[in-house]
N, C-alpha and C positions, 0 to 999 in steps of 0.2 A: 350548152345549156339545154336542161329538157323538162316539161310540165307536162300537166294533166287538168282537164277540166274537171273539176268535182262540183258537187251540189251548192260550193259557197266561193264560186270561183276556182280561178288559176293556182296553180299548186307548182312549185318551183324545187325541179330535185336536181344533183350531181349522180354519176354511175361512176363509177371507177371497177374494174376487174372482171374475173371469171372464177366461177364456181357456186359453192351455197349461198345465196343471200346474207347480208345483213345491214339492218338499219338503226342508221344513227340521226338522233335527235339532239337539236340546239336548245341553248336554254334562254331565260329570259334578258333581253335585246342582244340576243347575238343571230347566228346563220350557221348555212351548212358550211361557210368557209372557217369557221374555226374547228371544223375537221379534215382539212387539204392532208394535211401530213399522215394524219390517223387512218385517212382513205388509202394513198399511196402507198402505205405498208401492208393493210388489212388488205389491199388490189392484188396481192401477190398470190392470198391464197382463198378469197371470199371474193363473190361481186357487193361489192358493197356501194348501198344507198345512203344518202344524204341528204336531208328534206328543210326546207326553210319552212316553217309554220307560218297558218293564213298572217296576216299585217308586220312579216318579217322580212329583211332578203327581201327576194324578188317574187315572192308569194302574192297574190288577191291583198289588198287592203281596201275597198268598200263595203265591208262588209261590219255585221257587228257579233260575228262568230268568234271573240278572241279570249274565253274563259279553255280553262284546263280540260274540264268536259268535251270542248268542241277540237279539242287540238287531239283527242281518244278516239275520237270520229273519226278524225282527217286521216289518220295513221290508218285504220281498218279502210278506208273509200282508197287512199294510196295502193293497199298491199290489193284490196278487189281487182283494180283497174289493171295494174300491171302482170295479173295472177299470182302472184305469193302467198303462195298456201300460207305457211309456218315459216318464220324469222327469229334469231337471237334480237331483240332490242338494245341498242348502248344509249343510254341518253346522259346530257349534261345539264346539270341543277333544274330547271324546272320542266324541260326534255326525260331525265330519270323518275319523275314523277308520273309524265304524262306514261312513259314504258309500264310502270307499274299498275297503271290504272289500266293500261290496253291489254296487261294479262290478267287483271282481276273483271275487265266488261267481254272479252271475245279471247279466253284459254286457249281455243284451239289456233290462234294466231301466232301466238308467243311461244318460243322452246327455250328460254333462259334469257333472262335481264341483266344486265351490266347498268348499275347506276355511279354517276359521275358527280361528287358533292353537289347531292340532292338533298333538300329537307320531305321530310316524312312526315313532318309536321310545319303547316304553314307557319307558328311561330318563331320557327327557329330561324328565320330568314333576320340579315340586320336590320335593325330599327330602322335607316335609312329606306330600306324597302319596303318597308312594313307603312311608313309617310308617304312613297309612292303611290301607295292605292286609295289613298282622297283626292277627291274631284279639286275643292282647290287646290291641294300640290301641285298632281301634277298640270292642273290649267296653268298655274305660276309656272313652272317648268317648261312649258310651253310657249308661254308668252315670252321669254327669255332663254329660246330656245338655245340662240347662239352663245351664250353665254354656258348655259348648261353642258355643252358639247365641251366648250373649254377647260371649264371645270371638272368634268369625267377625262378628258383627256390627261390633264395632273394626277386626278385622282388613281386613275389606273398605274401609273407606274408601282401603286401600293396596294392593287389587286392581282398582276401577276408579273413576276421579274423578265419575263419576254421582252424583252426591249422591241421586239413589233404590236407589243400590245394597242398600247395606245393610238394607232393608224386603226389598229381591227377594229377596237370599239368606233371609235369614231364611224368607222364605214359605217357599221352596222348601226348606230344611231341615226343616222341619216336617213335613214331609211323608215324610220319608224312615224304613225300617228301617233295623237293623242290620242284615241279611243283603245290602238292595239295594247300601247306602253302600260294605259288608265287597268283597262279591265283586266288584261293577264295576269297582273301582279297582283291587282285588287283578289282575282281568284285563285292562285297561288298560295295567298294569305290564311283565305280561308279552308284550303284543301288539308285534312288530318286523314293519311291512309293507316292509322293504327290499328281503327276494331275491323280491317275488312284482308290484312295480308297473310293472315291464320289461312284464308281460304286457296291460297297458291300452293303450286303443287309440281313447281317447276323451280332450276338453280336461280339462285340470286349469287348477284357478289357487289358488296357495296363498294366502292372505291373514294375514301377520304383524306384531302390534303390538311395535316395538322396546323396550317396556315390560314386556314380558310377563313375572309370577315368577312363573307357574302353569305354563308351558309353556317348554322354552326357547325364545328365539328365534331362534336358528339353525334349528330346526327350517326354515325355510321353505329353506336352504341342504340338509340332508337328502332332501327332497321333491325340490328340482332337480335334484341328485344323481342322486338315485335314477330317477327319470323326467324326463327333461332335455328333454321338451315342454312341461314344465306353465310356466305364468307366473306371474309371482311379483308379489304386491303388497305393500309394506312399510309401514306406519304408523308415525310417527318417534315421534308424541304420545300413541300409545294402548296399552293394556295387553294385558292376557288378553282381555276384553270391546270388542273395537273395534265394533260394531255401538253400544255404549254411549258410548263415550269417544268416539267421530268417526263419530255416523250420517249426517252431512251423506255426509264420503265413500265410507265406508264401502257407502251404500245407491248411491249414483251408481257405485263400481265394480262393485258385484255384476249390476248390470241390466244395464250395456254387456256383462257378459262372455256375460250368461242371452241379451241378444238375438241375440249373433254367431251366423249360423249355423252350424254343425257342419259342419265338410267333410266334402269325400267320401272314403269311404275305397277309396284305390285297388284 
């Protein structure tokens, strides 16, 4: 296990490998541990990073630094502290948000984003998430915490066919406040990267499970839209979690796109 002090606390990453960097980001209530697999293959030919964001995993939770904006911080004071210049970014659903934000606020950080059923637009997220981000929700949700755990526990067998799913979630709910679960989502909601991803100037490749009820999935049809360079890969078999449902492919597309090299820019 290895951290960094940053300006809003402890910061909690995995390293796996040797060679070019790359960093992968979790999405909302999960960890760097729903990349164990994804790291051990990428370790073969990248060192690759893996970061719990602040009130996640084993990150700083006293804080009240848990909106999308501050997790684009965290990622730039991460790459400072350890010196990494320039990184490919992977993130997953609200991790591929935060990736896309940290190459539209600090370009020279970012050399190509891999986003993992992400919304592009806060609305596309389920309506149950979208309830998440009121104070009474999730205060209900909280006051009956034990309960809720239970309930996501069932419920996930219908978010990703991993039969280890429901242990992961659970871990990783365990772990959470109610300020980190309240605001991240809350800001999630409200986050629309449409009128601002004209201005990148680096590969994209959207990755979406036509399964997905966490995200829509159209989303990946948003994304090309909106930036009509990026490439799009579609999963017919896998849900919210395609790194889970289809790591076979899932890890075989991510590397072809991590090797290609980056053109030049005229």
């Amino acid at each position: 296990m290895s951290s960094i002090t940053t300006d809003h606390g402890i910061l909690h990453y995995e390293v796996f490998g040797r060679g070019r960097p790359v960093i992968l980001l979790h999405g909302w209530l999960g960890s760097w541990g729903l990349w164990q697999e994804t790291m051990e293959y990428l370790g073969q030919y990248y060192r690759t990073y893996a970061l719990d964001f602040w009130g996640f995993g084993e990150s700083g939770r006293k804080l009240d630094t848990y909106k999308v904006k501050d997790f684009v911080a965290l990622v730039d004071q991460f790459m400072d502290k350890l010196g990494i210049v320039s990184a490919p970014l992977v993130g997953h659903s609200m991790g591929g948000t935060v990736s896309l934000l940290v190459a539209l606020r600090y370009p020279e950080r970012v050399q190509k984003v891999t986003v993992v059923g992400s919304p592009i637009k806060g609305s596309s997220l389920a309506f149950p998430l979208k309830l998440a981000g009121y104070p009474l929700v999730a205060n209900f949700l909280f006051t009956f915490f034990g309960a809720f755990r239970s309930v996501m526990k069932v419920a996930s067998r219908f978010i990703s066919r991993d039969p280890r799913f429901p242990d992961i979630m659970d871990r990783d709910l365990s772990s959470l406040t109610l300020k980190s679960f309240l605001v991240s989502i809350a800001s999630l909601h409200r986050t629309d990267l449409r009128p601002e991803l004209h201005q990148l100037n680096i590969p994209v490749m959207g990755m979406y499970g036509d399964r997905d009820n966490i995200v829509s999935p159209r989303e990946w049809k948003t994304l090309s839209d909106s930036y009509p360079q990026t490439r799009t890969a579609r999963f017919k078999n896998a849900g919210h979690f395609i790194m889970l449902d289809e790591p076979h492919d899932f890890m075989n597309t991510l590397k072809s796109f991590l090797d290609e090299p980056r053109p030049e820019v005229p």
